[in-house]
C-alpha positions in Angstrom: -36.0 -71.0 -79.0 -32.4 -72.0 -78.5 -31.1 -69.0 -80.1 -33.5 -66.0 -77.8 -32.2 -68.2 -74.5 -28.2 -67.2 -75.8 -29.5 -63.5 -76.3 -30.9 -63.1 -72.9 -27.5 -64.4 -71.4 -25.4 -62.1 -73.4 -27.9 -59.0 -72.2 -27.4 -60.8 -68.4 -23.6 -60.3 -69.2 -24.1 -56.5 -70.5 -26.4 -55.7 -67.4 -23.6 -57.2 -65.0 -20.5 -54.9 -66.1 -23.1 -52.3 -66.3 -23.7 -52.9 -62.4 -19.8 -53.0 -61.7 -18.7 -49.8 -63.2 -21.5 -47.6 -61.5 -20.3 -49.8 -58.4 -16.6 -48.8 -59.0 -17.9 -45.1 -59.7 -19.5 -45.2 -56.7 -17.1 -46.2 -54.6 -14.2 -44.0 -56.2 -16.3 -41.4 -55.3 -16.5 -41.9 -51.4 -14.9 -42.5 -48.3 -15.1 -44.4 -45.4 -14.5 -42.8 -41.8 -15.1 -43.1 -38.5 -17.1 -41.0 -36.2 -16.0 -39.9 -32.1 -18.5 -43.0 -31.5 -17.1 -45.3 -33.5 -19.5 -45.4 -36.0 -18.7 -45.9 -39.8 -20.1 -43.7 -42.7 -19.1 -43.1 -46.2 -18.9 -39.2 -47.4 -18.3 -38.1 -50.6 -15.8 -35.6 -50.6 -16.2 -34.3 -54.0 -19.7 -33.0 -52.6 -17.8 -30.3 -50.4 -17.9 -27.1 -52.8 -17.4 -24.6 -50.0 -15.6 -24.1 -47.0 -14.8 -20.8 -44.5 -13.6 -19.4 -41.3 -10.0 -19.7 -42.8 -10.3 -22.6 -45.1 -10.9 -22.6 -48.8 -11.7 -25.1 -51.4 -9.6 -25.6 -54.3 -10.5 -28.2 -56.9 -10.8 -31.0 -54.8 -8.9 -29.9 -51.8 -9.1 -27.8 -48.9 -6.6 -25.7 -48.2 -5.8 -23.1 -45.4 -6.2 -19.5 -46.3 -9.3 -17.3 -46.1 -10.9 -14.7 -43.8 -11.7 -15.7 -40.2 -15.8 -15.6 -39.8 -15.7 -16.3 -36.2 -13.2 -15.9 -33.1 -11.0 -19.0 -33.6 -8.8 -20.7 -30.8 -5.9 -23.3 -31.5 -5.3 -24.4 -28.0 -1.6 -26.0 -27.7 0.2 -27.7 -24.9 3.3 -28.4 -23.0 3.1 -31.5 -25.7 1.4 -30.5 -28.4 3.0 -27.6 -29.6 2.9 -24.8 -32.6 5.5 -24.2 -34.8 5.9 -22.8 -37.9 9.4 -23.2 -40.1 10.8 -21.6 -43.3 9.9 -18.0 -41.9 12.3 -15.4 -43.9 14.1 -12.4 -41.6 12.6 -9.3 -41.2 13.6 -6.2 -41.2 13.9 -3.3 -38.4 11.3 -1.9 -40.0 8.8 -4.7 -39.3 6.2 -4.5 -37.1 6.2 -6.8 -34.3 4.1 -10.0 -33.2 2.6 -10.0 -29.1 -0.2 -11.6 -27.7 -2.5 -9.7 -25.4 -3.5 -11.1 -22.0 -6.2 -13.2 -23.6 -3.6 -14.7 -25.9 -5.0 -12.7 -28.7 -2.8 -12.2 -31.3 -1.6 -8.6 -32.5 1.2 -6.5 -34.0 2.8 -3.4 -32.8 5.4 -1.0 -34.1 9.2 -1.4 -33.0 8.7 2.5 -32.0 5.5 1.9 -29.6 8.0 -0.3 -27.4 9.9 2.6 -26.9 12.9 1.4 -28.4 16.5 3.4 -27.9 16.4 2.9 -24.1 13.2 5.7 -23.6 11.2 5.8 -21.0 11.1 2.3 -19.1 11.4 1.7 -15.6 13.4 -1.2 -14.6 11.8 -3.9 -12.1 14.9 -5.4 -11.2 19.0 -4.4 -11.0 20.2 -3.9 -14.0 23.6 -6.0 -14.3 26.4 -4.6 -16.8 28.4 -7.1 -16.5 31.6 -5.2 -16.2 30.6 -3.2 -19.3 30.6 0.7 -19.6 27.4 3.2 -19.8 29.0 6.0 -22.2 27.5 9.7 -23.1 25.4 9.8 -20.0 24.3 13.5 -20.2 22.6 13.8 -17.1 22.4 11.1 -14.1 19.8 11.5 -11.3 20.2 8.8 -8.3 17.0 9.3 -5.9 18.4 6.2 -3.5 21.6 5.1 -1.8 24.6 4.9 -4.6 27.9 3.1 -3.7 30.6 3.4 -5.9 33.4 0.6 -5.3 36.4 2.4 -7.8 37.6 5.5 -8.7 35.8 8.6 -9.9 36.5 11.2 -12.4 35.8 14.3 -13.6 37.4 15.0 -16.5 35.4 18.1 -17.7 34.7 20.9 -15.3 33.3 24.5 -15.0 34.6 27.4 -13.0 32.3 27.4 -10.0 30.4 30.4 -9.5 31.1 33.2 -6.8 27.7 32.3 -5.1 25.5 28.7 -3.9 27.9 26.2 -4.4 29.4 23.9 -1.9 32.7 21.4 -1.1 31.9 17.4 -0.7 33.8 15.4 1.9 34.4 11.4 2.3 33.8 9.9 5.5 37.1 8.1 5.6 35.0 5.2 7.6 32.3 4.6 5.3 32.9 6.5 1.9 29.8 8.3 2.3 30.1 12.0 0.8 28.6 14.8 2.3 27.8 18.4 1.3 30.1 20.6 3.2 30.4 24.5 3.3 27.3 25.5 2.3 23.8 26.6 4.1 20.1 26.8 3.3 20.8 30.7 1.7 22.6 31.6 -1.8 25.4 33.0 0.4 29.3 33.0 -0.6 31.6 30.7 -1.5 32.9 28.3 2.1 35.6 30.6 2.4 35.0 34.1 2.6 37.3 38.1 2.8 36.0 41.1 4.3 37.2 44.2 5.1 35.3 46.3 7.6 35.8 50.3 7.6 34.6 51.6 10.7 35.2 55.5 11.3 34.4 57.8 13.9 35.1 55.5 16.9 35.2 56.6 20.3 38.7 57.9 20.1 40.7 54.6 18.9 38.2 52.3 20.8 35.2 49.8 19.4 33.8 47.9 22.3 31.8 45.9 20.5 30.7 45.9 16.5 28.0 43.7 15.4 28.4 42.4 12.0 25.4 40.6 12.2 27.6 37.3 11.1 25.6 34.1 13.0 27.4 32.6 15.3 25.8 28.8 13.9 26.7 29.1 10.1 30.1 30.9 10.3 33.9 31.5 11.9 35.3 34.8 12.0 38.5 35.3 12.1 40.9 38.9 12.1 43.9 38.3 9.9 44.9 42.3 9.6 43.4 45.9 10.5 44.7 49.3 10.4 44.2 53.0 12.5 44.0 56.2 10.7 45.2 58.1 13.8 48.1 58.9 15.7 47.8 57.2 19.2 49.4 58.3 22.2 49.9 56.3 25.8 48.5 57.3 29.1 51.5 56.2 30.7 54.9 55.4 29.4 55.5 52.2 27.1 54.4 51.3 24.0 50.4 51.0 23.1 49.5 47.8 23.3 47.5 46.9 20.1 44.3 44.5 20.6 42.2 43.5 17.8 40.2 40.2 17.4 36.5 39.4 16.9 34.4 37.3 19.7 31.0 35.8 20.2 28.2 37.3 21.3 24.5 37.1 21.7 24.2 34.7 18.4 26.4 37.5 16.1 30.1 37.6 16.0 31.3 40.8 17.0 34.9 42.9 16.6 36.4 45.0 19.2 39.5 46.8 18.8 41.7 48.9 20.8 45.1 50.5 22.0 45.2 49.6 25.7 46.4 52.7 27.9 46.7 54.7 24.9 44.2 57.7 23.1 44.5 59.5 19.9 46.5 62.3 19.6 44.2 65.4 20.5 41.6 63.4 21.3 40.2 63.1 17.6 37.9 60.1 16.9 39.4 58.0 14.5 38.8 54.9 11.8 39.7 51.8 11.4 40.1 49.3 9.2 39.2 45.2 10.2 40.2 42.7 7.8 38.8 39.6 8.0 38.3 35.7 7.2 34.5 34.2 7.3 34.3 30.3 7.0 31.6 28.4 6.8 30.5 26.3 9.9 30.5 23.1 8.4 34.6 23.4 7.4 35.4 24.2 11.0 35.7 21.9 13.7 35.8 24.0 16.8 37.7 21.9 19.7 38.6 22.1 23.1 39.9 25.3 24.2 43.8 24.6 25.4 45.5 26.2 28.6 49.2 26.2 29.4 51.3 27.4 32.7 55.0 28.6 31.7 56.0 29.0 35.4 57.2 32.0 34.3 59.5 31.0 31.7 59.5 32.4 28.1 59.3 28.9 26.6 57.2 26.3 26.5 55.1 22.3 25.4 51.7 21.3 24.9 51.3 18.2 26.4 49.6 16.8 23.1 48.3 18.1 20.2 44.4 19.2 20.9 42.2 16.7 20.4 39.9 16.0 17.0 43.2 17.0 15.1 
């Protein structure tokens, strides 16, 4: 009897450690956490065999890296930030990281942002900071431009013989305005003409309308010329009298040897040389009147006015 009672304490002792290493397997096994209530369980996280929506399971761990299953949000704060270190440089040839409105995330080409200064348009002034803008080829300004230095032109073309026009500077302001020029493809701002005009009355021309507008141009004579031989009415010596003057809208040229005909009465030609300017060079002022008291010599009281 004695001896059975020592065998059923050695199996008690065999059944014990039995009891303690499924314990320790056991508990090895699992882990003890916490729940948003408070409330503690035991998982096992050997169980977990599977995981997705950008997780996998390796082994025993879980590790990022996997295709998304779902839309996912990581929502970050002024505190709680998201960083990511040890990225390597890129290259130009890279494509590009944005968000979309939503805060989706997407990549674009370096091209599609219109790289190389294309087509942008600004929303506020663009500050240069004292730098230069080189190999402009062409420059359109739709606004006001105000330019505080000096300006060159170191490359130009021989203007043409028609529509082009002469820029002044208001000396007040620095604006520059387009001077000698009008809404037709007409000449240069300063113009020659020579007017042949045969078979006058004799060595007379009243009145010759050369259709030149009075509002767009000055004409002035600066030489002329008779084909005749002229002979005075009376004695002296003909006095010659050739200018243009205004009429009816149209400048018009007269010319004439006062007291004085053509030799046999013949009608003859002449020959009217003259200067058209454009309006917008001439500044037409006061007219000026002077009283010599009969004296050969004489003194404007000033120089005309708008001189």
């Amino acid at each position: 009897m004695e001896k059975d009672f020592k065998l059923n304490d050695e199996m008690k002792k065999m059944i014990y450690m039995l009891l303690l290493i499924q314990s320790g397997f056991m508990m090895a096994q699992t882990e003890t956490v916490a729940t948003i209530n408070g409330k503690k369980i035991q998982v096992n996280p050997n169980s977990i065999t599977t995981a997705d929506n950008g997780l996998t399971v390796t082994g025993n761990n879980i590790q990022l890296g996997g295709a998304l299953t779902k839309p996912s949000v990581l929502t970050t704060s002024s505190s709680n930030t998201f960083a990511i270190s040890g990225l390597q440089s890129g290259l130009a040839t890279d494509n590009i990281l944005v968000a979309d409105g939503s805060g989706v995330l997407k990549t674009i080409t370096k091209a599609s942002l219109g790289d190389n200064l294309g087509s942008h348009s600004a929303t506020t002034n663009l500050a240069m900071n004292n730098n230069d803008i080189n190999n402009v080829r062409n420059l359109n300004v739709t606004g006001v431009s105000t330019l505080t230095n000096k300006v060159y032109a170191k490359t130009t073309a021989i203007a043409p013989a028609t529509g082009v026009s002469q820029l002044a500077v208001d000396n007040a302001t620095g604006e520059i305005y387009k001077i000698g020029s009008s809404s037709s493809t007409d000449a240069k701002p300063l113009s020659y003409v020579k007017y042949t005009i045969s078979n006058v009355n004799g060595d007379w021309i009243q009145g010759y309308n050369t259709k030149i507008p009075l509002d767009r141009y000055t004409v002035v004579v600066v030489g002329s010329s008779f084909d005749k031989e002229v002979t005075l009415y009376n004695t002296g010596i003909p006095a010659f009298n050739v200018y243009a003057y205004e009429w009816s809208g149209n400048w018009y040229l007269s010319a004439d040897y006062r007291n004085s005909g053509t030799v046999g009465d013949v009608n003859g030609t002449w020959e009217i040389y003259c200067l058209v300017i454009n309006k917008s060079l001439v500044s037409t002022l006061t007219p000026q009147t002077a009283n010599l008291g009969g004296l050969a010599n004489g003194n404007a009281s000033s120089m005309p006015s708008g001189l």
